[in-house]
KELUMMI-846721 format. One record per atom (N, C-alpha, C, CB): atom name; residue number from 1; x, y, z; residue in three letters. Coordinates in steps of 0.2 Angstrom, whole numbers, always signed. Glycine has a CB too. Example, Ala and Ser with C-alpha at 12.3 -4.5 7.8 and 13.67 -1.06 7.14 Angstrom:
2
 atome num    px    py    pz residu
     N   1   +66   -28   +39    ALA
    CA   1   +62   -22   +39    ALA
     C   1   +66   -16   +39    ALA
    CB   1   +57   -22   +45    ALA
     N   2   +64   -11   +35    SER
    CA   2   +68    -5   +36    SER
     C   2   +64    +0   +39    SER
    CB   2   +70    -3   +29    SER
END
This chain:
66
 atome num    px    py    pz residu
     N   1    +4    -6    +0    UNK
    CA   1    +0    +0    +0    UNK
     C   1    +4    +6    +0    UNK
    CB   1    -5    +0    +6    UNK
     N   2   +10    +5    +2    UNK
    CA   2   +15   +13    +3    UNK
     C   2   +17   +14    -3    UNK
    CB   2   +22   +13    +7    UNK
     N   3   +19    +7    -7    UNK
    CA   3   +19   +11   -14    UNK
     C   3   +15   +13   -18    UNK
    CB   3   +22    +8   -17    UNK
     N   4   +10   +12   -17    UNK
    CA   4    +6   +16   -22    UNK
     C   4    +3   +22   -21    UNK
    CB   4    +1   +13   -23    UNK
     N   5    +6   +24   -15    UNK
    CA   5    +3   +30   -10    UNK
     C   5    +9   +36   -13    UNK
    CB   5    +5   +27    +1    UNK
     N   6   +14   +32   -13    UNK
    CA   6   +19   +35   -15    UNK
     C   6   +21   +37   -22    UNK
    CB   6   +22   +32   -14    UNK
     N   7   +19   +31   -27    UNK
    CA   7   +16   +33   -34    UNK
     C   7   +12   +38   -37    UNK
    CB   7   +14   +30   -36    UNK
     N   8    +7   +39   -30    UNK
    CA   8    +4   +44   -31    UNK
     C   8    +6   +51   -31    UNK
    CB   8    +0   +42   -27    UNK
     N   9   +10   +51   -23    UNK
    CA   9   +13   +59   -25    UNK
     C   9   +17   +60   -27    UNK
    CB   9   +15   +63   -21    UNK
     N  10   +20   +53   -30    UNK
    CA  10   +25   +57   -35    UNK
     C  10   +23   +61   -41    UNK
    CB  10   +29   +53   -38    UNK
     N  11   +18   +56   -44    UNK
    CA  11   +14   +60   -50    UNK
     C  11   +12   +68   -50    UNK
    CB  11    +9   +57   -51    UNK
     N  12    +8   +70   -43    UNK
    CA  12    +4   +75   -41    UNK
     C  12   +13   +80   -40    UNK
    CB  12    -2   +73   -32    UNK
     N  13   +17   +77   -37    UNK
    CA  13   +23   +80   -38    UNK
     C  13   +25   +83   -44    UNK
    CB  13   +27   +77   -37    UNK
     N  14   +26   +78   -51    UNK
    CA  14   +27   +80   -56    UNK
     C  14   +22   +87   -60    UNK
    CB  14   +29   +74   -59    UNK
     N  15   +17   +83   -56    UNK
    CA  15   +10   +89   -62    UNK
     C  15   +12   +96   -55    UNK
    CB  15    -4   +85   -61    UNK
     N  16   +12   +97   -50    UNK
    CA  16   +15  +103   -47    UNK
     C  16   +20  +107   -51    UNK
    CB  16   +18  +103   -42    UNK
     N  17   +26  +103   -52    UNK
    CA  17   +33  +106   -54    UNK
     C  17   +31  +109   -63    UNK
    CB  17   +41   +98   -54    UNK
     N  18   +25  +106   -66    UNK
    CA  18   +24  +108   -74    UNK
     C  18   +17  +111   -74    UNK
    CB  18   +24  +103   -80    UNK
     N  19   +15  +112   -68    UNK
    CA  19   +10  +118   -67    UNK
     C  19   +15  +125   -67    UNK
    CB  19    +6  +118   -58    UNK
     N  20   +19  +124   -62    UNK
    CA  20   +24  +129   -60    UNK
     C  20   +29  +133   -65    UNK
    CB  20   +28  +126   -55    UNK
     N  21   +31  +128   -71    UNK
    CA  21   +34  +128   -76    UNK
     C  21   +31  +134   -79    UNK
    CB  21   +34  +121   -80    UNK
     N  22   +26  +132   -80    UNK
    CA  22   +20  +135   -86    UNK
     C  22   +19  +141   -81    UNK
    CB  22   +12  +129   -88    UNK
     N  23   +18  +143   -76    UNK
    CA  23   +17  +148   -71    UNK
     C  23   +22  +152   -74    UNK
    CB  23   +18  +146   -63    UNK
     N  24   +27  +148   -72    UNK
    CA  24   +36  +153   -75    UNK
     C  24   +36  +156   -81    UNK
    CB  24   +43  +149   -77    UNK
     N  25   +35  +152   -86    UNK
    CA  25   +33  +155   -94    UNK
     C  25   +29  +159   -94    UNK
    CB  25   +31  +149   -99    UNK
     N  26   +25  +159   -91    UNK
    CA  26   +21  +166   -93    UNK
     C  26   +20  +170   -92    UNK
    CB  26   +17  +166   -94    UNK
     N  27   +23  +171   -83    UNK
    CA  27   +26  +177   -81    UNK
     C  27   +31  +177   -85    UNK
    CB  27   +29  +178   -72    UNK
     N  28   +36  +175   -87    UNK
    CA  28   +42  +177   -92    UNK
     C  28   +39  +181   -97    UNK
    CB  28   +44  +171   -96    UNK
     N  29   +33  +179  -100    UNK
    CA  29   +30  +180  -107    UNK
     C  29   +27  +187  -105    UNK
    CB  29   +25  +173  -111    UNK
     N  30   +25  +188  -100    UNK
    CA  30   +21  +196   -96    UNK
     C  30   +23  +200   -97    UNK
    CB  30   +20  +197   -88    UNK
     N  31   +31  +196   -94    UNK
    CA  31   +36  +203   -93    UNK
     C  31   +41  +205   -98    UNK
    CB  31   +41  +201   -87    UNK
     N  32   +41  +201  -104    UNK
    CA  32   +41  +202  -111    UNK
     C  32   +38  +207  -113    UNK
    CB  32   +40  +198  -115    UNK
     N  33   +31  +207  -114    UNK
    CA  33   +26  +208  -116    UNK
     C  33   +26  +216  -113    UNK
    CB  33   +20  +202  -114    UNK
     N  34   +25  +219  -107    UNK
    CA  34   +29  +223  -103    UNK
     C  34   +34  +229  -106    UNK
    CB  34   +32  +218  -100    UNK
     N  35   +40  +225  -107    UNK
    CA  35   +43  +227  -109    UNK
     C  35   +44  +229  -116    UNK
    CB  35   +46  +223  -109    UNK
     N  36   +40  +227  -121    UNK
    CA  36   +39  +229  -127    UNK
     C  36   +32  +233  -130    UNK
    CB  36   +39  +224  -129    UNK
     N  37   +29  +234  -124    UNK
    CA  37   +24  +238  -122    UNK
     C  37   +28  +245  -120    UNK
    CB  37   +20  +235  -116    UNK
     N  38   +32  +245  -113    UNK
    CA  38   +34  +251  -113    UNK
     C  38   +40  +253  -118    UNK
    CB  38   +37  +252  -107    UNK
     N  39   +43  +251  -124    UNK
    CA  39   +46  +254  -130    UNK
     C  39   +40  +256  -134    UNK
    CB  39   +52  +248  -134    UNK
     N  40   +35  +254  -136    UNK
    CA  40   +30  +256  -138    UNK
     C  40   +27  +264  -136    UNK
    CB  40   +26  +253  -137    UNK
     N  41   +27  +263  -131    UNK
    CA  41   +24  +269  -127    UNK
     C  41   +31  +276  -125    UNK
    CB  41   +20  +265  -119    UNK
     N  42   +34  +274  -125    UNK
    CA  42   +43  +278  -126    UNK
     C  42   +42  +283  -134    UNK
    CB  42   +53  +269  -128    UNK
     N  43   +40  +277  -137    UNK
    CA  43   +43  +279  -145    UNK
     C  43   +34  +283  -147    UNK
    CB  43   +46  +270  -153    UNK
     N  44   +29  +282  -145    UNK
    CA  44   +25  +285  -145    UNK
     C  44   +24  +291  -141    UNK
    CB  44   +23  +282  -145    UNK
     N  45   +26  +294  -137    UNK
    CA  45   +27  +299  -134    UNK
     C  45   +34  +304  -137    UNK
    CB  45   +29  +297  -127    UNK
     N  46   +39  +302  -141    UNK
    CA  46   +43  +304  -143    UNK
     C  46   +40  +307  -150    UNK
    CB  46   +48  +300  -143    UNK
     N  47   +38  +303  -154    UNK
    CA  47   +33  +304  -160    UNK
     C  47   +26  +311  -158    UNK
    CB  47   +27  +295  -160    UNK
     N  48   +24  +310  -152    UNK
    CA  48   +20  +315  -150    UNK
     C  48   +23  +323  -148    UNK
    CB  48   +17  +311  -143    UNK
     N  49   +29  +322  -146    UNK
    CA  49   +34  +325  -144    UNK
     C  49   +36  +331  -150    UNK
    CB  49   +41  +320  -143    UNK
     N  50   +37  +325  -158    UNK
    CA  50   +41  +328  -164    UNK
     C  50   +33  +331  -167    UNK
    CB  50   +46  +323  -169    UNK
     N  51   +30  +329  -167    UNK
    CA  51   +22  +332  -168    UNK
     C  51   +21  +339  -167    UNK
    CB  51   +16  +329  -162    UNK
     N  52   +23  +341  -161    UNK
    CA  52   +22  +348  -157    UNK
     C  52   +27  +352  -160    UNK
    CB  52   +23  +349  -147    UNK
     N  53   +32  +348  -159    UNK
    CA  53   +37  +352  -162    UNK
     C  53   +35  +355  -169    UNK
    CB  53   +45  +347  -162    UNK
     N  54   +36  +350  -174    UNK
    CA  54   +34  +352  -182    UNK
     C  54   +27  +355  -182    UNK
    CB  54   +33  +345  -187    UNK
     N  55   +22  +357  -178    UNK
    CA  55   +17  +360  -176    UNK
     C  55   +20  +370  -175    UNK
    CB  55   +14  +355  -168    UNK
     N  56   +25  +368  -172    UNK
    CA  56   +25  +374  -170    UNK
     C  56   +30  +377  -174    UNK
    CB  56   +27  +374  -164    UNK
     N  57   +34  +376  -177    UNK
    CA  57   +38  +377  -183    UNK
     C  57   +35  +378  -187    UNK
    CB  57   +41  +372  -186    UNK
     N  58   +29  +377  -192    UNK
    CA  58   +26  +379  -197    UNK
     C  58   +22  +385  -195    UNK
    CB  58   +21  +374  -199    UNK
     N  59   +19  +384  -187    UNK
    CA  59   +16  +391  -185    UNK
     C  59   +19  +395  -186    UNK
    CB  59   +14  +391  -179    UNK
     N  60   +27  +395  -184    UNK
    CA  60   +31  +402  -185    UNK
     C  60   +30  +402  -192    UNK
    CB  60   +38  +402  -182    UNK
     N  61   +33  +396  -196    UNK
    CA  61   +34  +398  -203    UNK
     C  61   +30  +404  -207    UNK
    CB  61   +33  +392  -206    UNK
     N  62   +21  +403  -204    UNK
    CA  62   +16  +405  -207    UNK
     C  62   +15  +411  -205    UNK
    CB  62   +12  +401  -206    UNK
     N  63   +19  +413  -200    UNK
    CA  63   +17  +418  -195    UNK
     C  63   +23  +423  -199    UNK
    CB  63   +18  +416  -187    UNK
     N  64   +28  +423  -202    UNK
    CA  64   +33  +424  -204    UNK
     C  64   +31  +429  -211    UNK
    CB  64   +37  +418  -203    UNK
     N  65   +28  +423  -214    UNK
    CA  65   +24  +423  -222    UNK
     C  65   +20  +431  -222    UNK
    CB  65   +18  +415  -224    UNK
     N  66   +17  +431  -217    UNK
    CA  66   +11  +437  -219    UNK
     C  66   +15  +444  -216    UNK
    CB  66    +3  +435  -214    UNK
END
């Protein structure tokens, strides 16, 4: 009877350690995910940035013209 008691948590053992696995991978995959989110959001704020800028540049330009 011990041994099968024992076959048992070993199994429940191995399905823990590739629950956990998979737990890991996808915080991995979050914090990727994350990561590539905030260069997104970097390079769009910079974009937004050169926006104002070329905004304001033409305003003078035009302002210049008349």
């Amino acid at each position: 009877m011990g041994h099968s008691k024992n076959k048992r948590n070993t199994s429940k053992t191995e399905t823990d350690i590739n629950d956990l696995r998979s737990y890991e991978n996808k915080v991995e995959g979050l914090k990727r995910s994350i990561k590539e989110l905030e260069k997104i959001d970097k390079r769009k704020k910079e974009i937004v940035k050169l926006e104002k800028k070329r905004k304001k540049i033409l305003k003078d330009m035009k302002k210049g013209h008349k």
